[in-house]
C-alpha positions in Angstrom: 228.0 82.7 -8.0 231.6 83.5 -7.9 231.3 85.8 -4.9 229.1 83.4 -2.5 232.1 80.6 -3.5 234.6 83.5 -2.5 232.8 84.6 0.6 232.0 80.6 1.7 235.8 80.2 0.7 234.1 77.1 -1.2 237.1 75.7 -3.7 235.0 72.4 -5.1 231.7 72.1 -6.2 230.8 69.6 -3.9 231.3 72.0 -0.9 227.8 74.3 -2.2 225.8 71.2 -0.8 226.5 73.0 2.6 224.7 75.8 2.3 222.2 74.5 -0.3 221.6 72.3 2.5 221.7 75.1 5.3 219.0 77.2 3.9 217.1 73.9 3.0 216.8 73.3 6.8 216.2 76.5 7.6 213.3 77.2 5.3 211.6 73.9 6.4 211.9 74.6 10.0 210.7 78.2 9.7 207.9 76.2 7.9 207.2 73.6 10.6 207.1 76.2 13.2 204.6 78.4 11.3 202.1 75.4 10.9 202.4 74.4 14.7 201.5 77.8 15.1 198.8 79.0 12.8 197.3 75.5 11.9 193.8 76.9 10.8 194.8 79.4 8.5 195.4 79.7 4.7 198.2 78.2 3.6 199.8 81.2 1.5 199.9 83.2 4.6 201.9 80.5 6.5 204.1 80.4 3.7 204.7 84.0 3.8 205.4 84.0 7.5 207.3 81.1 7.1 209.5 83.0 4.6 209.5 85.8 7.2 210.6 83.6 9.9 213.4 82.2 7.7 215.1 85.5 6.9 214.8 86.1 10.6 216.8 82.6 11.2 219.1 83.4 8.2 220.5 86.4 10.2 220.3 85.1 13.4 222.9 82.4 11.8 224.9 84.4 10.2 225.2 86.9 13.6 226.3 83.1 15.2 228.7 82.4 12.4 230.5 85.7 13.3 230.5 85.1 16.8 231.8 81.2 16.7 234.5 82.0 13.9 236.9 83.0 16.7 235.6 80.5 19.0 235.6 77.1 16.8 238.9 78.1 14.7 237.5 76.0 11.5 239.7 76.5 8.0 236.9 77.4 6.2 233.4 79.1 6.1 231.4 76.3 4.6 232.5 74.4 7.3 230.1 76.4 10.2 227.3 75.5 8.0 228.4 71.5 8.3 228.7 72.3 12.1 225.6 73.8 12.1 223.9 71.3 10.4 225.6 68.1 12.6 223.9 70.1 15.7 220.5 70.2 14.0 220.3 66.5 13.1 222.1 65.1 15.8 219.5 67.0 18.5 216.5 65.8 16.2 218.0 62.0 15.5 218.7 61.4 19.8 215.2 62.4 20.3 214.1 59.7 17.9 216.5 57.2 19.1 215.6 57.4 22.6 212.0 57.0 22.1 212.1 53.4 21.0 214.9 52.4 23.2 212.4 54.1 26.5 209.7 51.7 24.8 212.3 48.8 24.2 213.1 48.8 28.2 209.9 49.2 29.3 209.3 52.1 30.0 206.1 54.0 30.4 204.3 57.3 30.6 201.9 54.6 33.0 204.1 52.7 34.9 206.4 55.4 36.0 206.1 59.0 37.9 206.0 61.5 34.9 209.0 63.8 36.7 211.3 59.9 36.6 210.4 59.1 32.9 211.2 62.7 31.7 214.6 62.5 33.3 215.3 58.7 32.1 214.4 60.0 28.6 216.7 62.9 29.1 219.7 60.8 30.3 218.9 58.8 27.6 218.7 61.3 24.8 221.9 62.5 26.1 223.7 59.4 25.7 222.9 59.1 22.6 223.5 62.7 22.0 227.1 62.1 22.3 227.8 58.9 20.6 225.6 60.5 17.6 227.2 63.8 17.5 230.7 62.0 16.7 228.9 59.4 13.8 227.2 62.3 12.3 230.3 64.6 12.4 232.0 62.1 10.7 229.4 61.6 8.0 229.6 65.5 7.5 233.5 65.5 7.5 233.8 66.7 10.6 234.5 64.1 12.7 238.1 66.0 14.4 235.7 69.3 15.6 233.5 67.1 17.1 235.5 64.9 19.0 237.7 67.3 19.8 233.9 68.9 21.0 233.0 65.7 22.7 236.1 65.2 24.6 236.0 68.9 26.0 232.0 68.3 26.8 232.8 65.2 28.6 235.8 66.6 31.3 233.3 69.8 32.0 231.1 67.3 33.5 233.2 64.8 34.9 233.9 62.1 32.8 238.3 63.3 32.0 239.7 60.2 33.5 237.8 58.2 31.2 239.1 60.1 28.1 242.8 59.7 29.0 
């Protein structure tokens, strides 16, 4: 245990929720996507693939945690895993907001060409995109990165004299 605190550069306790948490999301998404995939068959063999699927994603993250450490300049390793994690929810969590909000307006699958709804809920999800990727970054403590990621997002499409 001392070595994954050394390697995570984890001083407190409190800091293992990150990857406890990391490998918690991974495992139930490697899950999910099994099922939507093999539906009709036994359940201990989706498990296995599932478990397949997460080592797979495990490495995969890892490679990405190698590549972004020069990139995102964070003090400590946990912290990717936080990053990590803010991106997952927020991308779930603006998909769920902007469903209601599309219904709340008025809008409808029915009463509006399929290629103009897709692009409202787009627009949409993206707004929301933004103003959740700061409240969740905050939640996760890392409310600088991501405004600091925000801010940067914003001028690369158009938005800098708003931000100064």
């Amino acid at each position: 245990m001392e070595n994954f605190k050394e390697h995570w550069e984890i001083k407190h306790d409190w800091q293992l929720i990150f990857p406890f948490l990391g490998i918690l999301v991974l495992g139930y998404s490697s899950y999910k996507l099994t099922y939507a995939i093999f539906k009709k068959i036994d359940i201990s063999f989706i498990i296995l693939i599932s478990i397949v699927i997460c080592l797979i994603l495990l490495k995969l993250t890892l490679f990405l945690f190698k590549k972004l450490e020069k990139k995102w300049n964070l003090r400590y390793r946990w912290e990717y895993i936080s990053v990590f994690l803010v991106f997952a929810v927020t991308g779930t969590s603006s998909i769920y907001v902007a469903k209601p909000i599309i219904k709340l307006i008025g809008i409808t699958k029915e009463n509006l060409n399929l290629i103009a709804y897709w692009a409202l809920y787009i627009i949409i999800g993206f707004i929301f995109y933004q103003i959740l990727l700061v409240l969740i970054g905050w939640f996760f403590g890392q409310f600088r990165f991501f405004w600091k990621f925000e801010k940067k997002m914003l001028c690369r499409i158009g938005f800098k004299r708003f931000l100064d």
